[in-house]
PAZAPA-4460 file (N, C-alpha, C; in steps of 0.05 Angstrom, whole numbers, plus 32768, in hexadecimal, padded with zeros to 4 digits):
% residues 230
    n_x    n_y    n_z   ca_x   ca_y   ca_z    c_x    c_y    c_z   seq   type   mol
   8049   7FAC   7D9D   8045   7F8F   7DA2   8028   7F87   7D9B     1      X     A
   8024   7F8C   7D7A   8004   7F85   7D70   8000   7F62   7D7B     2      X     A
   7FEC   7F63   7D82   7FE1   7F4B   7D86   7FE9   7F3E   7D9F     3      X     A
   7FF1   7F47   7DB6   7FFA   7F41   7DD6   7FEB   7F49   7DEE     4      X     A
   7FE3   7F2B   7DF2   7FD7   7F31   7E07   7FD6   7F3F   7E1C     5      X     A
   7FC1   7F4E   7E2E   7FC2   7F68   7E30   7FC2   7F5B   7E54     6      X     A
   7FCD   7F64   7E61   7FCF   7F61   7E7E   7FCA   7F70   7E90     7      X     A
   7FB5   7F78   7E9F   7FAD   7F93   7EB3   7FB1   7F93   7ECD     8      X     A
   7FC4   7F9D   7ED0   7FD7   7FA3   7EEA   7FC0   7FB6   7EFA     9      X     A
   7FBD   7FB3   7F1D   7FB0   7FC2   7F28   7FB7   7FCF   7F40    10      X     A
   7FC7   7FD6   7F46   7FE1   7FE1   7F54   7FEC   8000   7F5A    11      X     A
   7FEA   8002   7F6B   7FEA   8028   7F77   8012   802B   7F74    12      X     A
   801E   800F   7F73   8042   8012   7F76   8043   8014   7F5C    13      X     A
   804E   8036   7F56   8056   8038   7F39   8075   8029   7F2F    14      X     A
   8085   8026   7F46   8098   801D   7F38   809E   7FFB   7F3C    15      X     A
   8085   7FED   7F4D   807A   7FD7   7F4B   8076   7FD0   7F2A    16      X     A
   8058   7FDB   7F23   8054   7FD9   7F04   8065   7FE6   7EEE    17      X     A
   8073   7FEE   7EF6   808C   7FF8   7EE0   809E   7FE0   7EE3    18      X     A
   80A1   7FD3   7EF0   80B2   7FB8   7EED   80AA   7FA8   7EE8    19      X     A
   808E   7F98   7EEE   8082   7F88   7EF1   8079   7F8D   7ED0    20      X     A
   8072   7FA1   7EC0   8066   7FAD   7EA0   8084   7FA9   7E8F    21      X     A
   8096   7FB5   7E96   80AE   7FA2   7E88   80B1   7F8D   7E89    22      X     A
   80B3   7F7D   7EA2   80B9   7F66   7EA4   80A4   7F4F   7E87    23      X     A
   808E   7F60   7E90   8079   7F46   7E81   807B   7F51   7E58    24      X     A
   807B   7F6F   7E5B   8088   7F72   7E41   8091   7F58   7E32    25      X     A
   80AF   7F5D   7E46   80C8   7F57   7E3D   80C1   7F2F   7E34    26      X     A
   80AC   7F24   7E3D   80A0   7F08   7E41   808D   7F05   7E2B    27      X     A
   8087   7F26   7E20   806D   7F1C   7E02   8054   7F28   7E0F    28      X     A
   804A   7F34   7E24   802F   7F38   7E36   803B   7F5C   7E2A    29      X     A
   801C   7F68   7E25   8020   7F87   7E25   8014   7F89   7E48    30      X     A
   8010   7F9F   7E53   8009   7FA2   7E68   7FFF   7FC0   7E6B    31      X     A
   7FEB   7FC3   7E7C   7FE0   7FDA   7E81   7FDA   7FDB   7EA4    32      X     A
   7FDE   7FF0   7EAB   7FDF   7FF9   7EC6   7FC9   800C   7ED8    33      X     A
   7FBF   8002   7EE5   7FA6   801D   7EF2   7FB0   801A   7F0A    34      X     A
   7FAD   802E   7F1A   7FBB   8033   7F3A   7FA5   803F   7F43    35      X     A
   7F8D   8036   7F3C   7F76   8034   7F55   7F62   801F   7F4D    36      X     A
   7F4F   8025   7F61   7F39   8000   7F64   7F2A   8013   7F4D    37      X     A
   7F1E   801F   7F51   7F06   8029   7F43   7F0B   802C   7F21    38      X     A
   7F23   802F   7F13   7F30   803A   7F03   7F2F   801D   7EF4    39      X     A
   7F39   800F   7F14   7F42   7FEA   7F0C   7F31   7FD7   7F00    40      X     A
   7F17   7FDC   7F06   7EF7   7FD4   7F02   7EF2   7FD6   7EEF    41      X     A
   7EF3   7FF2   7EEA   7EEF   7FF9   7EC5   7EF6   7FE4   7EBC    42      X     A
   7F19   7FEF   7EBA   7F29   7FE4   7EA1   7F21   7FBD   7EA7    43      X     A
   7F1C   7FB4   7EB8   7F17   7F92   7EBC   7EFF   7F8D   7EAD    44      X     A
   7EF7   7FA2   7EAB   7ED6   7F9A   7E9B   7ED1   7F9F   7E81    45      X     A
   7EEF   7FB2   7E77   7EE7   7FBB   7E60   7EED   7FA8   7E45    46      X     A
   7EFB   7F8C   7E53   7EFC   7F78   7E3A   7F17   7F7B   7E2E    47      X     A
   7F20   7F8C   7E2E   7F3B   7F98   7E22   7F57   7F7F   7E2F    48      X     A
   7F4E   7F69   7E48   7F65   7F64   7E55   7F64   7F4B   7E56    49      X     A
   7F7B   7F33   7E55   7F76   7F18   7E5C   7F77   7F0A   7E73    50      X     A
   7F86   7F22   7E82   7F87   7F18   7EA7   7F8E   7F36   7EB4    51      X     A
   7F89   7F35   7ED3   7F84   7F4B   7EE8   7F96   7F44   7EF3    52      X     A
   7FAC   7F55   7EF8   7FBB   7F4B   7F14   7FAF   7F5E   7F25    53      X     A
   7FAC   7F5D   7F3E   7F9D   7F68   7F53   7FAB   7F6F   7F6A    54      X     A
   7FAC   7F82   7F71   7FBF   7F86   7F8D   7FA5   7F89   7F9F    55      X     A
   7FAF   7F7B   7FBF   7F93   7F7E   7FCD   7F9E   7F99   7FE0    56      X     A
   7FB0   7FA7   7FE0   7FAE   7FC2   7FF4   7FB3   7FD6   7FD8    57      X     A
   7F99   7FD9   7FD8   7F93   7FF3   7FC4   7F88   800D   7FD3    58      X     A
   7F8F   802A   7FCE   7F85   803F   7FDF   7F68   803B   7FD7    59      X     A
   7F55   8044   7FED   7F3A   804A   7FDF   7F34   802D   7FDC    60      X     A
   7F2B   802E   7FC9   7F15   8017   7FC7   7F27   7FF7   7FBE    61      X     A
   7F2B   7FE8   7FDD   7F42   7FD5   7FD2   7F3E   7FBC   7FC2    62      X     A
   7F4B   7FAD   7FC8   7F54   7FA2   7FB6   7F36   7F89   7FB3    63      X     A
   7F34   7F86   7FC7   7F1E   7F6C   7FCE   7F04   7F74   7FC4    64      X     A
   7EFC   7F88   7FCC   7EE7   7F98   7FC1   7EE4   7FA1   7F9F    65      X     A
   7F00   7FA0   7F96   7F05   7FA1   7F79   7EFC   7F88   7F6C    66      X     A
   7EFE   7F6D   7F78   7EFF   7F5F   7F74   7EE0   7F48   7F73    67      X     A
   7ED4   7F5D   7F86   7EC6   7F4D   7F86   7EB1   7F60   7F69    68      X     A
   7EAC   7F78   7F6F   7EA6   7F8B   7F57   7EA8   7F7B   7F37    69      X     A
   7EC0   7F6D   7F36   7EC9   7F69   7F1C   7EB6   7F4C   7F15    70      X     A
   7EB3   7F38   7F32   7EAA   7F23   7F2F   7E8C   7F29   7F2B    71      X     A
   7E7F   7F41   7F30   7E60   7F39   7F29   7E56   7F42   7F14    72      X     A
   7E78   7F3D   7F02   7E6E   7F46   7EE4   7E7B   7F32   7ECC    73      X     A
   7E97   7F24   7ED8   7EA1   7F1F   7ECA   7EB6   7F05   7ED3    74      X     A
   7EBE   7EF8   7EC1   7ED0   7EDC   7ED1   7EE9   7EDB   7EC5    75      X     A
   7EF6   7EF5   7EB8   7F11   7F03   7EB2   7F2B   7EEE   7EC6    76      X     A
   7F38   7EE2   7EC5   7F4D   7ED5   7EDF   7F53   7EED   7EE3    77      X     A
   7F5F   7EEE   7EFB   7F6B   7F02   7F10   7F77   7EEF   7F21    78      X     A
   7F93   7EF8   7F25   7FA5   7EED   7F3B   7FA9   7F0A   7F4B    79      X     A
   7FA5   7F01   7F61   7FAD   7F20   7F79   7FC4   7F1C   7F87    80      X     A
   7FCB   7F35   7F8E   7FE8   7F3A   7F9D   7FE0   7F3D   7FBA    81      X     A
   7FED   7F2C   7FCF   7FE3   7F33   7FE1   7FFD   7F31   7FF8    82      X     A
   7FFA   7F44   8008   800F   7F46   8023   8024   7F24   801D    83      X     A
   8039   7F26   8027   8045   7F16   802A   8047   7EFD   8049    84      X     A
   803C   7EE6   804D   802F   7EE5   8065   8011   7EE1   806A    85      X     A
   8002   7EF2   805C   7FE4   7EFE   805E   7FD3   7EE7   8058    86      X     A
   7FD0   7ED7   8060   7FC2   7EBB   805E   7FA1   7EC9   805D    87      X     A
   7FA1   7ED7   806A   7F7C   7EE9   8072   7F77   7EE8   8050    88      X     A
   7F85   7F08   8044   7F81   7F0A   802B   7F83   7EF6   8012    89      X     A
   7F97   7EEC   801D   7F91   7ED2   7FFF   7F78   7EC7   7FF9    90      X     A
   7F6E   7EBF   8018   7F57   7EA9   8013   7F3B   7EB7   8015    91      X     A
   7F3B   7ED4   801D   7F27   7EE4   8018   7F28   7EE6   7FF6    92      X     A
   7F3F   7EF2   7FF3   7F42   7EF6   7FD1   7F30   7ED9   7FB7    93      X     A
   7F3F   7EBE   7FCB   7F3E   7EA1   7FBD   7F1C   7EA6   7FBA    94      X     A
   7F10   7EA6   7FD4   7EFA   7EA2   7FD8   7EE4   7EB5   7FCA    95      X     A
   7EE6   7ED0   7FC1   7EE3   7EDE   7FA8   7EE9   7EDC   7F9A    96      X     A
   7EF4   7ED1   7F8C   7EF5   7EC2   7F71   7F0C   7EC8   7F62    97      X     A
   7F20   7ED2   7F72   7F40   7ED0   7F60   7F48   7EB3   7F5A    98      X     A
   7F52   7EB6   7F45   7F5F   7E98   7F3F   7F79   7E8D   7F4A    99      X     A
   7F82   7EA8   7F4E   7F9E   7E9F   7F61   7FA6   7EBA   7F71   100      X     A
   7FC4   7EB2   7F7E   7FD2   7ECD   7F81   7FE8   7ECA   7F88   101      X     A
   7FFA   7EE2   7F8E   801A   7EDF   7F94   8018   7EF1   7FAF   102      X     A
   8032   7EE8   7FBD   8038   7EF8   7FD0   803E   7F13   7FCE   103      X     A
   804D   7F27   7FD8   8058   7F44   7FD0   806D   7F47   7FE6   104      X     A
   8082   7F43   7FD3   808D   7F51   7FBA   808F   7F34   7FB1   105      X     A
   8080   7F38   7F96   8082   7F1F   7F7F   8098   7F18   7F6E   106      X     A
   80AA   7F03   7F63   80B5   7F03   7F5A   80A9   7F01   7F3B   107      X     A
   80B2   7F17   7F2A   80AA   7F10   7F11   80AC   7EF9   7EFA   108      X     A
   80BB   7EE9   7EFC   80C0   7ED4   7EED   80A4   7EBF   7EFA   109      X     A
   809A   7EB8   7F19   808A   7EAE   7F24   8071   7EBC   7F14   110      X     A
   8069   7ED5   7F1A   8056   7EE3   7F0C   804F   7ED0   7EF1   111      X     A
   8061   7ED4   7EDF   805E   7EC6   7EC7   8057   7EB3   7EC2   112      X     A
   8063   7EA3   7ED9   8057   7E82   7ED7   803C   7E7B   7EE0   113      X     A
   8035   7E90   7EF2   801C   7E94   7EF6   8008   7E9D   7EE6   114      X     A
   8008   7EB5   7ED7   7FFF   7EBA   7EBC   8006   7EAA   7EA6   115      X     A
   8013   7E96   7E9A   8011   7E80   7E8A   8004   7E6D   7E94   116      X     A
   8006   7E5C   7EB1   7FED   7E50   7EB2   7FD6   7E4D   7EB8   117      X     A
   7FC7   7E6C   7EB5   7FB0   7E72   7EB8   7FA5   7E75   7EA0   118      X     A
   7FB8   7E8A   7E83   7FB2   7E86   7E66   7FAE   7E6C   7E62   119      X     A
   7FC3   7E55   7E66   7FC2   7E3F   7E54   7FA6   7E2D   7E60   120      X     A
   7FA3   7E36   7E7A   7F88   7E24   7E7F   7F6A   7E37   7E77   121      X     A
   7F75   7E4C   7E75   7F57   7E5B   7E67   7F4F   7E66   7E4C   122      X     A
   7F6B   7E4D   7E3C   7F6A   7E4F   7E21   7F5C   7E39   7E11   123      X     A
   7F53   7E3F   7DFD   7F47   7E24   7DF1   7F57   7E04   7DF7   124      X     A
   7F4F   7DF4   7DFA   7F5A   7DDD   7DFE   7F5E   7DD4   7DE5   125      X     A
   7F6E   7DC0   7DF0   7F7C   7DA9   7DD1   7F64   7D99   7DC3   126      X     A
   7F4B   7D8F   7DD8   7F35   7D87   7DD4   7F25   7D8C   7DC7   127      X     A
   7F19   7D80   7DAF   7F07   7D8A   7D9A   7EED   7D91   7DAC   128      X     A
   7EE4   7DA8   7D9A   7ECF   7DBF   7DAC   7EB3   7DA5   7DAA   129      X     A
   7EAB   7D8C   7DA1   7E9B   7D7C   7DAC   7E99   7D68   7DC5   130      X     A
   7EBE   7D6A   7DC9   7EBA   7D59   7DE4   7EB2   7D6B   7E01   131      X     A
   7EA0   7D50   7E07   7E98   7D5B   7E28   7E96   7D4D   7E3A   132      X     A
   7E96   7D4D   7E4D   7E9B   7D3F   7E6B   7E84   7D4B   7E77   133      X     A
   7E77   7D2C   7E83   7E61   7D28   7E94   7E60   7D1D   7EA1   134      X     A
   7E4C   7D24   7EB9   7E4A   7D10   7ECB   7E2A   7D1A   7ED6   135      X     A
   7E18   7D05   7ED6   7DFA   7D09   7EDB   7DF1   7D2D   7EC5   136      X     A
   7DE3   7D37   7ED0   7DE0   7D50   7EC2   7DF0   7D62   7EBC   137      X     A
   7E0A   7D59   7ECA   7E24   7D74   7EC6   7E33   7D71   7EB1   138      X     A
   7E35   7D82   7E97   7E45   7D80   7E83   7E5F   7D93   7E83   139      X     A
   7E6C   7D8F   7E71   7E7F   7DA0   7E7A   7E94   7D9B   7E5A   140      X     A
   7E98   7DAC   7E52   7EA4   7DB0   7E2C   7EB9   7DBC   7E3A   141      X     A
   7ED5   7DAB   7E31   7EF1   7DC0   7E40   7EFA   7DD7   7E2A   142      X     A
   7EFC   7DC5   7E11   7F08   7DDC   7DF9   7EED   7DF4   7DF5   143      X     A
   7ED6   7DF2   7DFE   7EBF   7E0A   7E03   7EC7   7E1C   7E18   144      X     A
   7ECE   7E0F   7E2D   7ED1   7E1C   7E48   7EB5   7E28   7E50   145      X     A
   7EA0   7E14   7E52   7E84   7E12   7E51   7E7A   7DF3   7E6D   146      X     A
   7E68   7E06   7E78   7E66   7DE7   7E93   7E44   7DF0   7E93   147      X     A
   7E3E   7DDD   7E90   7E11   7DE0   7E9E   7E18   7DCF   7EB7   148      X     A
   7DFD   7DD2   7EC1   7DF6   7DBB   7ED3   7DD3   7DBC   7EC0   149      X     A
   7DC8   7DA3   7EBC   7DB0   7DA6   7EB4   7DAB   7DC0   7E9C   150      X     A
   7DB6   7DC7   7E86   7DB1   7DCD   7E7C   7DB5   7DF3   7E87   151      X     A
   7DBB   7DF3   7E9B   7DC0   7E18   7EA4   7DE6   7E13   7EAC   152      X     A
   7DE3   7E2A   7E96   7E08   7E30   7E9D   7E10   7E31   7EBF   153      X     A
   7E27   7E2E   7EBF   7E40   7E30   7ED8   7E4A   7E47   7ED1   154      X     A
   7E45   7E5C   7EE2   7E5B   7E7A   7EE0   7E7F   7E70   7EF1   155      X     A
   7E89   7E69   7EE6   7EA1   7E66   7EF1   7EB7   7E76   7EE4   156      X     A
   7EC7   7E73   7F02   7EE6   7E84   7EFC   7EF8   7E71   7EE2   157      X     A
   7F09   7E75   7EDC   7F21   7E68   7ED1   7F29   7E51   7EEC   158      X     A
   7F2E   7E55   7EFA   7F31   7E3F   7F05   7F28   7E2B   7F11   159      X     A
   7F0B   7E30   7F25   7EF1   7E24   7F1F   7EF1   7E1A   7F0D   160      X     A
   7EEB   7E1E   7EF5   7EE8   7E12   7ED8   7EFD   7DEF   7EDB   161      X     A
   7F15   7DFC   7ED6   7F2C   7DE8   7EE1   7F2C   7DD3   7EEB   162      X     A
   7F25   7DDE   7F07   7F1A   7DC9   7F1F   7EFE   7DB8   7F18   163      X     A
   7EF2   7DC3   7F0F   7ED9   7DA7   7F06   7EE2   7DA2   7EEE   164      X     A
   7EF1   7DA5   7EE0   7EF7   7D99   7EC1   7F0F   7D82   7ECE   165      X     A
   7F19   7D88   7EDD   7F28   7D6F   7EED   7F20   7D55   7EFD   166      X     A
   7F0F   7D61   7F0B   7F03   7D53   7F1E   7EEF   7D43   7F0E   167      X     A
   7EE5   7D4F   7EF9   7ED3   7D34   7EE2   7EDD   7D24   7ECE   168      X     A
   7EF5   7D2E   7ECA   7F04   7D21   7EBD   7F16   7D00   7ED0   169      X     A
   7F1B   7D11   7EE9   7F1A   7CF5   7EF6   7F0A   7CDF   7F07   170      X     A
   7EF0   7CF2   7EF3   7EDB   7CD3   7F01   7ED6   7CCB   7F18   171      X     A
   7EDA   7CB4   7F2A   7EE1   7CB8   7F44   7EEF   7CB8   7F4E   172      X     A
   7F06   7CBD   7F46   7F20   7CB4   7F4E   7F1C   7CCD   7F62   173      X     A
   7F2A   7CCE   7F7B   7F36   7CE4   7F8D   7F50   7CEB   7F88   174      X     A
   7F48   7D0C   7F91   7F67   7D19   7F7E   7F71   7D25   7F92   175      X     A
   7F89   7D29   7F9C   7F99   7D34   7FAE   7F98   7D55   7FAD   176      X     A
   7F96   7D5B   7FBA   7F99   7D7A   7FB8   7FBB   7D83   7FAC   177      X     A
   7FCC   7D74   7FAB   7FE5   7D76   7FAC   7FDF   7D76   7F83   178      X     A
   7FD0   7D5A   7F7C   7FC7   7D5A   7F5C   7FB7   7D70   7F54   179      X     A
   7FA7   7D7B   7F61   7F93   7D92   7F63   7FA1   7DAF   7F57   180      X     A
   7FB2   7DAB   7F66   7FC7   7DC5   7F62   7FD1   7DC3   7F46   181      X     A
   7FDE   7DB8   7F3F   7FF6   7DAD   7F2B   7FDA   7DB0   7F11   182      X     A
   7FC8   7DA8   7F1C   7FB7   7DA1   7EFE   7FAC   7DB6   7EF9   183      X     A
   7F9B   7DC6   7F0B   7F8B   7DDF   7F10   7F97   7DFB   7F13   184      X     A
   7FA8   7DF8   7F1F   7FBA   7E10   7F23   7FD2   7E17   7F14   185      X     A
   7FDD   7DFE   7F07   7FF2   7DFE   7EF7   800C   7DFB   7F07   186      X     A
   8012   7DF4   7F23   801F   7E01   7F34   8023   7DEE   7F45   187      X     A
   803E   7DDE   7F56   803D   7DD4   7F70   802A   7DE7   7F7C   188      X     A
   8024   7DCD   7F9D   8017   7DE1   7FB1   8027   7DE0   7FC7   189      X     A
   8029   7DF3   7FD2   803D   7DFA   7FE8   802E   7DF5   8007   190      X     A
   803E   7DF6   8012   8032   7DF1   8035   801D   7E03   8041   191      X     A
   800B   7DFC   804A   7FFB   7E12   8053   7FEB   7E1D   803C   192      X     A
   7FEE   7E14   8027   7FD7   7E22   800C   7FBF   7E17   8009   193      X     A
   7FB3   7E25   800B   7F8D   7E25   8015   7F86   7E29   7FF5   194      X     A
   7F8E   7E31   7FE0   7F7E   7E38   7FC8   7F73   7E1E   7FB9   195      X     A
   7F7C   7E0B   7FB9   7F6C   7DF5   7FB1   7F52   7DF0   7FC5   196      X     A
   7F52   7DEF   7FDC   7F36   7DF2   7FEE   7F20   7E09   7FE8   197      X     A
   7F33   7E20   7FE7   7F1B   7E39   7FE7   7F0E   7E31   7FC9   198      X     A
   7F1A   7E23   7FB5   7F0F   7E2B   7F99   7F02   7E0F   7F97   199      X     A
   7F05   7DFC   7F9F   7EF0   7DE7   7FAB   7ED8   7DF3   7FB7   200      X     A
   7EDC   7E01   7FCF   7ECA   7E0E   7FD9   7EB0   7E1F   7FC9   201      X     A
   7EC7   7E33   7FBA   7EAC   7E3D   7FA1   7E9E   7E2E   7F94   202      X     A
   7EB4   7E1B   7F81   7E9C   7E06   7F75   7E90   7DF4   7F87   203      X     A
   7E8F   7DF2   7F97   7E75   7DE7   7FAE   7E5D   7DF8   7FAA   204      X     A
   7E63   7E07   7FAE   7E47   7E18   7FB4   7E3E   7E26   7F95   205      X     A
   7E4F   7E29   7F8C   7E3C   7E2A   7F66   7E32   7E12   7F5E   206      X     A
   7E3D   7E03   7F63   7E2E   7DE0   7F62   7E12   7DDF   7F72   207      X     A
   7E1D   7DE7   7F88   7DFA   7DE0   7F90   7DEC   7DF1   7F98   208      X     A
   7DF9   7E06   7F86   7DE5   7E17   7F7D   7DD1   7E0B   7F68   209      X     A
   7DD8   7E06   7F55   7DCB   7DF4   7F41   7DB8   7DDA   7F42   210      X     A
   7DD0   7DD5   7F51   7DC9   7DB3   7F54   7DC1   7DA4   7F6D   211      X     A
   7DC9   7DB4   7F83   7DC3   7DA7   7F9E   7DD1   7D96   7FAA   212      X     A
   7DC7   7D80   7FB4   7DD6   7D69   7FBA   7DDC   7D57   7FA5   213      X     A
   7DD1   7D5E   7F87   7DCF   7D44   7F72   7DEE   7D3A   7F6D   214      X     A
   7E08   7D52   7F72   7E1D   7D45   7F6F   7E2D   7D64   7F81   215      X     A
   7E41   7D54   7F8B   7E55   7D66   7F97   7E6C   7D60   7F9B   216      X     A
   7E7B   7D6D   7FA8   7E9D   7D69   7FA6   7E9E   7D4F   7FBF   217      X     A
   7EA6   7D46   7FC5   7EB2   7D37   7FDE   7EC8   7D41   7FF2   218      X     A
   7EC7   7D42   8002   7EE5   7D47   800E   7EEA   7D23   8018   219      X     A
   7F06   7D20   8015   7F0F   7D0B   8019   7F27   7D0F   8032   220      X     A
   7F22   7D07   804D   7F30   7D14   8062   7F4D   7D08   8059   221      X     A
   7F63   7D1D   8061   7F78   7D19   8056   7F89   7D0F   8040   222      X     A
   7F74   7D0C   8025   7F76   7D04   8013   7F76   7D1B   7FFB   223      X     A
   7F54   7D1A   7FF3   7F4F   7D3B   7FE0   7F39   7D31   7FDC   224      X     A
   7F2D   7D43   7FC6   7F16   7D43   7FB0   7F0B   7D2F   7FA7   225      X     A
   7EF5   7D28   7F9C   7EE8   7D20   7F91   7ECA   7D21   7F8A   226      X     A
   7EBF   7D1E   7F6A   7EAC   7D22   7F6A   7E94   7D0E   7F6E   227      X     A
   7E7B   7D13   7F7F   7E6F   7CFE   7F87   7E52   7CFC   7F84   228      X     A
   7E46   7CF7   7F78   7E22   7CF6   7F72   7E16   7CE4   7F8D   229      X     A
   7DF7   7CF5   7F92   7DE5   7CE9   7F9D   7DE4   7CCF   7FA8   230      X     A
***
């Protein structure tokens, strides 16, 4: 399968990733498999991969800790597998910088749709590589997949990225977390789903890291998002 994108499974259930490595095969994705964290790290860093799937109960060195390892090197998407139920792990996971995740036992066809709309939003855009979106010092090039504030880059995830390429794109309009999802995630949002908040949450604080108070997200009570200057 010359030329297929390469998928790195991180998962101690061998006959988990033996289904889950056909399955995505059989979809056009080659896939490769490590069944430990430490093993997992490597291969996430070695460039070789276009996305991490992540299981968060790994023996030894788990899953979260894999995760965070990977983040202080690299902004690779990673969607993680987590308990079914496990509301703790997701939003620990969200809040380190996974871009998404599935419950366990995942359904594979879901998987996929998940891994297509993480590629298609962390692929070049339709947008000629000159256009950019601003607002006061914050620029932001979508077909670059490039954001400053003042002239110093934004280290963001794939979906971070997303989430302010949306949120400036709609100006001031306020955006529903329900639109949030669908635009950023690729995905309805379901009851009880915190991942549009936690990844608001990150870009809060890389924002003002940068920038301070000069511009920030809004929360709009029972409404959503928006972005708001000084």
């Amino acid at each position: 399968m010359v030329g297929a994108l390469d998928i790195l499974l991180i998962d101690d259930d061998l006959e988990l990733g033996e289904m889950l490595g056909e399955y995505l095969r059989g979809e056009g994705y080659a896939t490769s498999v490590v069944t430990n964290g430490l093993d997992g790290v490597e291969a996430a860093l070695s460039g070789k991969h276009a996305v991490v799937i992540l299981d968060v109960m790994l023996p030894g060195l788990g899953g979260v800790e894999v995760l965070r390892r990977i983040r202080q090197h690299s902004q690779i998407p990673v969607i993680m597998l987590t308990a079914k139920g496990d509301q703790v792990d997701r939003v620990v996971g969200l809040e380190m910088g996974a871009d998404d995740y599935l419950p366990k036992p995942c359904y594979p066809r879901e998987l996929v749709a998940r891994l297509r709309a993480i590629l298609r939003r962390a692929a070049q855009g339709e947008q000629g590589a000159d256009q950019v979106l601003t607002r006061d010092r914050l620029r932001l090039w979508p077909a670059l997949r490039r954001a400053e504030w003042d002239g110093r880059p934004l280290d963001l995830t794939v979906s971070e990225f997303n989430l302010l390429e949306v949120l400036l794109a709609g100006g001031d309009r306020v955006l529903t977390k329900d639109q949030l999802s669908e635009r950023v995630l690729g995905r309805r949002r379901q009851p009880y789903d915190r991942s549009v908040d936690v990844h608001v949450s990150n870009l809060r604080q890389k924002l003002h890291a940068l920038a301070g108070e000069a511009i920030v997200i809004e929360t709009v009570r029972g409404v959503g998002y928006h972005l708001k200057r000084a």
